[in-house]
C-alpha positions as CSV (number, residue, x, y, z in Angstrom):
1,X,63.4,206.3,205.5
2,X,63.0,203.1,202.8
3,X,62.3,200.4,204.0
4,X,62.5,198.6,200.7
5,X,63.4,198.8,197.0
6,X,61.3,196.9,194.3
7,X,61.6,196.1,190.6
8,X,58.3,198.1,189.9
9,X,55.9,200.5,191.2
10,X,53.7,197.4,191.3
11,X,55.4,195.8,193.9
12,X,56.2,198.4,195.9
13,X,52.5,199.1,196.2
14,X,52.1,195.9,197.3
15,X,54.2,195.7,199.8
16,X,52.5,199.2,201.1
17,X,49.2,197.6,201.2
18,X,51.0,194.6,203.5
19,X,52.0,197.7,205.9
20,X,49.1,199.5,205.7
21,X,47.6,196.4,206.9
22,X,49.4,196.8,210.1
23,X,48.6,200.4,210.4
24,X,51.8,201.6,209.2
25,X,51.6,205.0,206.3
26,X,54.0,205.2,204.0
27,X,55.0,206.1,200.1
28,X,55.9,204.8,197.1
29,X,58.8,207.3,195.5
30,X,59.6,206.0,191.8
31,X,61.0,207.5,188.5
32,X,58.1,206.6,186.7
33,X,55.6,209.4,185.8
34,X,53.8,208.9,188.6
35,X,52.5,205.2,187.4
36,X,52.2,206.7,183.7
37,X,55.6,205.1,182.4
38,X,56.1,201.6,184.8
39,X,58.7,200.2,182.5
40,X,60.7,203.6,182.9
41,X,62.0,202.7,186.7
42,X,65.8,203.7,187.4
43,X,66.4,202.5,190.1
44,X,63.5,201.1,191.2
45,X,60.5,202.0,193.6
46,X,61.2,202.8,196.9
47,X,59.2,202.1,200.0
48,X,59.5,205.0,202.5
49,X,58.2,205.3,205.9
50,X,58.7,207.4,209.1
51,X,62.1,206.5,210.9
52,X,59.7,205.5,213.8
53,X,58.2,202.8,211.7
54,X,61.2,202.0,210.1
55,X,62.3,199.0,212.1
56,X,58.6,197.7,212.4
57,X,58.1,198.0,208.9
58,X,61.3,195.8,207.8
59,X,60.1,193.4,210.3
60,X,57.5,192.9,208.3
61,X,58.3,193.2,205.0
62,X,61.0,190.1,205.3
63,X,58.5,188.0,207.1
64,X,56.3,188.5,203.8
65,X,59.1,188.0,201.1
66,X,58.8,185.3,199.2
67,X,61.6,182.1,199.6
C-alpha cells in the first residue's frame, strides 16, 4: 500500500529511512532504472508498505513533512 509519492527516488528513500527508523519495512517503486536514470520519474517514487503499517506509517510521515 503507498504510503507516499515523492518528486524523486531521493526522497522517497528518505522518507524510508524515517520509517525504518521506527521499525517499519517498506519499498521504494519508481520508473527510474532502478536509481540509474533519477531524472526519468513518471509519476514519481512511491513509498509502499504493508496495509498493516499503512496507517502508522502516514502517521509518521506527515509529522516529518516539512511546513
Amino acid at each position: 500500500m503507498a504510503v507516499g509519492t515523492y518528486p524523486t527516488r531521493a526522497d522517497a528513500e528518505l522518507a524510508q529511512a524515517t520509517l525504518e527508523a521506527e521499525g517499519i519495512q517498506s519499498v521504494v517503486s519508481s520508473d527510474d532504472a532502478g536509481g540509474a536514470y533519477p531524472f526519468d520519474l513518471s509519476g514519481g517514487a512511491r513509498l509502499l508498505v504493508t496495509e498493516a503499517d499503512a496507517e502508522r506509517a502516514a502517521a509518521i510521515l506527515a509529522t516529518e513533512a516539512p511546513e
